[in-house]
C-alpha positions in Angstrom: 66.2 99.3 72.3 66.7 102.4 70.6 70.4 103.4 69.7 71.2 106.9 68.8 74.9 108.5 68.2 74.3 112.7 67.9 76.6 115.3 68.4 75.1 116.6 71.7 76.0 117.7 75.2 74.7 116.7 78.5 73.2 118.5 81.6 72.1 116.7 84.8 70.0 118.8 86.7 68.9 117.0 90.3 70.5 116.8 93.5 74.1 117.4 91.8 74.5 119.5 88.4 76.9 118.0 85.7 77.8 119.4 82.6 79.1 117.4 79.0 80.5 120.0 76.5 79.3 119.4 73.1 80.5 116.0 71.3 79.9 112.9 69.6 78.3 110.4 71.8 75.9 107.2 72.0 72.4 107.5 73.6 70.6 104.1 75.0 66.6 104.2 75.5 66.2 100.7 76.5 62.7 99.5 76.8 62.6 99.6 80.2 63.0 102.9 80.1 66.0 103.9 81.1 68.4 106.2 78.9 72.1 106.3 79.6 75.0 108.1 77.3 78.0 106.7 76.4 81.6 107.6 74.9 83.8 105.6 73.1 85.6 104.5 76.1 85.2 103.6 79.9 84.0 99.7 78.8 80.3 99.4 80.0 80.1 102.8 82.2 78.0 105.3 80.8 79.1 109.1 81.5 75.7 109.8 82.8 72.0 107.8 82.8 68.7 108.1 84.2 67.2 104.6 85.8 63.5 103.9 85.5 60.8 104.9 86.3 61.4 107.7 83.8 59.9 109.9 80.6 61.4 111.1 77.9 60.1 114.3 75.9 61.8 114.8 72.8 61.2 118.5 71.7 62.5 121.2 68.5 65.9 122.7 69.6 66.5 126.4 69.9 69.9 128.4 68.7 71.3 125.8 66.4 70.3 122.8 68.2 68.2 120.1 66.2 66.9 118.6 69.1 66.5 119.0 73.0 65.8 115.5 74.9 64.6 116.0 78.6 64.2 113.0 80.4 62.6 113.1 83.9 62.7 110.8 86.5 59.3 110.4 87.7 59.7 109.8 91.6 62.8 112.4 92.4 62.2 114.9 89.5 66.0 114.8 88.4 66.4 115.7 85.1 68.6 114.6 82.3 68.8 117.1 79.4 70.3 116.8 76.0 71.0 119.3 73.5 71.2 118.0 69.9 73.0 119.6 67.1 73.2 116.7 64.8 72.1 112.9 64.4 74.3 110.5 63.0 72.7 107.4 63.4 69.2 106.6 64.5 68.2 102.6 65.3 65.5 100.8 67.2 65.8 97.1 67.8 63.4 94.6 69.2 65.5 92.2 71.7 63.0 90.4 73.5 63.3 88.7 76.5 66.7 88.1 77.7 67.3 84.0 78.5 69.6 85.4 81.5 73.5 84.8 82.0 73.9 80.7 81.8 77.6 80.0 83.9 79.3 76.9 82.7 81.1 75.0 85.6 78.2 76.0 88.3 78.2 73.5 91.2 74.6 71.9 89.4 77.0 70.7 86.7 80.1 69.4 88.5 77.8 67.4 90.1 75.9 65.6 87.2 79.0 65.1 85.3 80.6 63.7 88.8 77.9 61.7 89.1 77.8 60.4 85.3 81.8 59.6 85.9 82.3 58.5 89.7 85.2 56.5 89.4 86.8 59.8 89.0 87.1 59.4 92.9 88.4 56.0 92.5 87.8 52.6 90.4 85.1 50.3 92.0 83.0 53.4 93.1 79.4 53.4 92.8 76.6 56.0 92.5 73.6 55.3 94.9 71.8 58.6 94.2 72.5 62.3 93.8 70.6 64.9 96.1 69.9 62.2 98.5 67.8 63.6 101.1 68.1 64.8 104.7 66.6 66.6 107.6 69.1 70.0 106.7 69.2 69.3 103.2 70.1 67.4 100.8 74.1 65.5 100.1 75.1 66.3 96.9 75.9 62.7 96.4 76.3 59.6 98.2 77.8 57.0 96.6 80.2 53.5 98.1 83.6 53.2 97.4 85.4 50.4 96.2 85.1 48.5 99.5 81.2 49.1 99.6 81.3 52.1 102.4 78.9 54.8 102.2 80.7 57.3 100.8 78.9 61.5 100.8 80.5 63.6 98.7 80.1 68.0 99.1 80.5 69.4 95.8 81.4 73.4 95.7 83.2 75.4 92.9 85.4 76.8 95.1 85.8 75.0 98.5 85.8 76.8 101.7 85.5 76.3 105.3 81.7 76.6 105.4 81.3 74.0 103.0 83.4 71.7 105.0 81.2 72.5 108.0 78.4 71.8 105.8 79.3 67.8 105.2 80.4 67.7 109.1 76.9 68.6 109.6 75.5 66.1 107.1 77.7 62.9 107.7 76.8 63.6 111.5 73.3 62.6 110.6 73.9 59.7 107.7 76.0 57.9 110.7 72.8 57.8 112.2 71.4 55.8 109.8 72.2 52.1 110.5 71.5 51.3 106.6 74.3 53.8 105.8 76.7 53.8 108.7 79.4 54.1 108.5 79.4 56.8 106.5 82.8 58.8 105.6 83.1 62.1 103.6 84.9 63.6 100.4 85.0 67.0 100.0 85.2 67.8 95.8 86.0 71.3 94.8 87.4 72.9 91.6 89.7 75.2 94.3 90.2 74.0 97.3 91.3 76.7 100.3 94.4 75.5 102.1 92.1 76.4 105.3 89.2 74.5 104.4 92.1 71.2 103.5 93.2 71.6 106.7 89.6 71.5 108.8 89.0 68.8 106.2 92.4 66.7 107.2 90.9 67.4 110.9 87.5 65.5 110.3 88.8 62.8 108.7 87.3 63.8 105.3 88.7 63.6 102.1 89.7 66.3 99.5 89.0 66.0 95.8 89.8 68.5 93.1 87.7 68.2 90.4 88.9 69.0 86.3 85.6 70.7 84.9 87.3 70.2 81.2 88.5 66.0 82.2 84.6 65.3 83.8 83.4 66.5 80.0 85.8 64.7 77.8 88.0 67.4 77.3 91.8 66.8 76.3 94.3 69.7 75.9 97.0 68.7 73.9 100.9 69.5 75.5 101.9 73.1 74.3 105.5 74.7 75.0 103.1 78.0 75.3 
């Protein structure tokens, strides 16, 4: 990524003309080749950008300008053209391959740690296996409670309707299963929707919420703020 803060303005030529007066402002060239220019406001919104597929010709500046930057997009022909009068800082840096955005609490997690601590749902629980397998899919977890019944348990960050519809579906086919039957359901959400509680209440399943911080070992300690 190349970082460059000039003194420059900014003309959009393309489908609609726009016009930045001359002032300080950051230029991104990232190696995908987009270019975008930003001011020292607006959070992450640049004032105006070209997305790739793109070129960018730097060229000598005419009356007083250092520099003109044109940068043309190669499938519409818009253009994006810079005037610069002066550089004040010039940087290229090598990031590499981005690992990608990594969300704590995702639905993957709350159900290994669930699984790791299942008398969260009550003392005497069990785990027989996680992603146990069915013809739709597989239950996040079946498990027996304290009074060895088959126990399925839908895990969701935030519970909904559909997700309540979706252990309906999947206890219909466990109680099909003499092995298992009879088999009841708990739904287990970090939010729970006072909709989805009350289809739950309706089909005689259960409703869990889940502490991401208490399934990981995490204590707050009492504040008065």
């Amino acid at each position: 990524m190349r970082l460059v803060i000039a003194r420059c303005s900014v003309d959009y030529v393309g489908r609609l003309n726009a016009h930045l007066p001359l002032a300080p402002r950051l230029i991104m060239i990232k190696a995908d080749g987009s270019v975008s220019v930003h001011a020292d406001d607006r959070a992450y919104k640049p004032l105006n950008w070209m997305n790739p597929p793109c070129t960018l010709r730097e060229e000598p500046g005419e009356d007083g300008a250092v520099a003109t930057w044109t940068v043309t997009h190669s499938k519409s022909g818009e253009r994006l053209i810079l005037t610069i009068t002066e550089f004040l800082h010039d940087s290229t840096h090598e990031l590499g391959v981005d690992p990608g955005l990594q969300k704590d609490g995702v639905e993957a997690h709350l159900q290994e740690l669930l699984a790791k601590n299942i008398t969260t749902l009550g003392e005497g629980w069990t785990l027989i296996r996680r992603e146990y397998p069915t013809a739709i899919g597989p239950v996040d977890i079946l498990c027996r409670d304290a009074d060895n019944m088959t126990v399925a348990v839908e895990i969701k960050r935030r519970g909904e309707i559909d997700g309540v519809e979706q252990l309906t579906r999947y206890l219909e086919l466990l109680n099909r299963d003499p092995l298992l039957a009879p088999v009841r359901g708990v739904f287990a959400a970090q939010e729970i929707k006072p909709q989805a509680r009350v289809l739950a209440a309706d089909r005689g399943i259960d409703c869990v919420t889940l502490d991401y911080d208490a399934l990981r070992g995490i204590k707050h300690e009492d504040t008065l703020f």
